[in-house]
N, C-alpha and C positions, 0 to 999 in steps of 0.2 A: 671468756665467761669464767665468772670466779666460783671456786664449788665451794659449798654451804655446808656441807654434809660433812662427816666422820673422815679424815682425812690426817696422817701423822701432821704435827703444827712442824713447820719451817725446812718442807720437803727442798732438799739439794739438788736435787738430780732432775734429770729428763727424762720423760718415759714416754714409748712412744706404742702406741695400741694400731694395730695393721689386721683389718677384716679382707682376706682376700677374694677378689671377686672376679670373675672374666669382662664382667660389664659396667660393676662399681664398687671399687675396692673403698672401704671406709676406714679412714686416717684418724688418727688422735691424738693431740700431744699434750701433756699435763708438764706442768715447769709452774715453782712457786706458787702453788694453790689456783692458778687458772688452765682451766682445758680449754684446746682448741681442734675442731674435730671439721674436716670437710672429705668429700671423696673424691678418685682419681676415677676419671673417664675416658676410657683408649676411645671413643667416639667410632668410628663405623673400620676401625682397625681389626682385618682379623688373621689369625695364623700366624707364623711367625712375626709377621710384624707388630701384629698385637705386642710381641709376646718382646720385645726388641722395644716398644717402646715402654712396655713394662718397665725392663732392665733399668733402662735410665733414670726412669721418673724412680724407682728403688733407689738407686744410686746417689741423684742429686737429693735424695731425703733422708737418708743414711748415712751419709758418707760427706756431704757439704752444709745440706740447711740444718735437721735438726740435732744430729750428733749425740743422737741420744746413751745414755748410760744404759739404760735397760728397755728390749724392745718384746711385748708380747704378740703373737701370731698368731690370731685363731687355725685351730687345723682343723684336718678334710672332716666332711660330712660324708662318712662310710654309707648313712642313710640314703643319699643324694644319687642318683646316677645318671641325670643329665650333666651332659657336656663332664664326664669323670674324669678323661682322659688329657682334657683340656687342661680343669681345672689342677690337673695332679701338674702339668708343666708349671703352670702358674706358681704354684707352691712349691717345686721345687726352684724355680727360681729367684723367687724371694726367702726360700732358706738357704739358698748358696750363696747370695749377696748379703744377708745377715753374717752367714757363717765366714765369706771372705771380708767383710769388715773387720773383724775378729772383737767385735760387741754384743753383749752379753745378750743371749735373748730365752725367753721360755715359748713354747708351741702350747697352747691351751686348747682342751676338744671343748665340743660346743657344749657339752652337758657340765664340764666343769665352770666353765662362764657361768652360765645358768645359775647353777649351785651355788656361785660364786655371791650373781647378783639377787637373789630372790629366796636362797636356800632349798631351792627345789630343781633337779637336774633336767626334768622335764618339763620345766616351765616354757609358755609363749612367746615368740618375740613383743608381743605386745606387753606382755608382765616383767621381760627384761625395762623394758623402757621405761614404765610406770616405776620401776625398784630403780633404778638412776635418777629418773627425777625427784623421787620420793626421799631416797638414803642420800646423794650428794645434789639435790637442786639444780642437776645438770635434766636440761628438755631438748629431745632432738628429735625428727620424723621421720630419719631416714634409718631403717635397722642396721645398715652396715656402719652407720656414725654411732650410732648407740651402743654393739658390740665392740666397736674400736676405743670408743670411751671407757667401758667397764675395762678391758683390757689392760688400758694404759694404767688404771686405777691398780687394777690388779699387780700390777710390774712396782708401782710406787709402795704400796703397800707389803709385798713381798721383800723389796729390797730396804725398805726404810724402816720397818719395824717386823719383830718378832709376836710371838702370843700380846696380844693389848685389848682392853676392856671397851676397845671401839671394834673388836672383830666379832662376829657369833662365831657359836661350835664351827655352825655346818660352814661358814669362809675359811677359818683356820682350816678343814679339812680341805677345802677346796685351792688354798694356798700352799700344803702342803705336799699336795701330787704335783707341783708344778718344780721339775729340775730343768738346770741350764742345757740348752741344746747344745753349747762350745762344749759338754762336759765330753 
């Protein structure tokens, strides 16, 4: 799908936005003004091998299919305490396969997405989706597609231009708390 919206013109790179989830992690990849966002489903996997076919499914999407130049990762909901402990494996295994990539990636918490996408850190998942459809023409109805989408947006935007009169305040501020996790 081609985005509509505010977007640097004649983006290079690949970005790939990663909503990590134990049940449906939501995927995004943005390359040449089109995003494509689906989620990964370990299906009735659980415990380690959940966690083993994680690995993989990271690996051949990092490392073989999209090769992305810059990848962003929502991180943990400190708010969240079902399945904490689960989900902390989860995330750190998809930052050790980030990080042994050695591809460039930023961790984004969920209030800066937000802020990101709506200008309010506190905003709904439902007000995220509505400010993606509305700012980039991008429509999706699954929340972990739609975080994975702002995300990728996020990585593009960060790495492909500086302060620009397509950003408001409150995204430049929300751009700017975002440093490389290889740092």
């Amino acid at each position: 799908m081609a985005i509509t919206g505010d977007l640097p013109r004649g983006i290079k790179g690949t970005y790939l936005g990663i909503d990590p989830s134990l049940t449906s992690t939501g995927v995004a990849v943005l390359t040449s003004g089109k995003i494509e966002t689906w989620r990964m489903t370990p299906g009735k996997r659980r415990a380690a091998c959940r966690l083993c076919w994680f690995d993989t499914e990271f690996k051949n999407l990092i490392d073989r299919v999209i090769k992305p130049d810059v990848t962003c990762v929502e991180g943990y909901s400190y708010a969240s305490a079902n399945q904490a402990h689960q989900a902390g494996e989860l995330g750190g295994l998809l930052r050790l396969r980030l990080w042994r990539s050695g591809r460039r990636h930023f961790i984004v918490t969920p209030g800066t997405l937000k802020k990101f996408a709506t200008g309010n850190g506190n905003s709904s998942k439902p007000g995220v989706a509505v400010a993606l459809f509305k700012r980039w023409g991008v429509e999706r109805d699954q929340d972990d597609e739609v975080d994975a989408a702002i995300m990728a947006i996020m990585a593009a935007m960060k790495t492909e231009m500086g302060v620009s009169d397509l950003l408001t305040k409150l995204q430049v501020e929300a751009l700017d708390v975002l440093t490389s996790a290889r740092d």
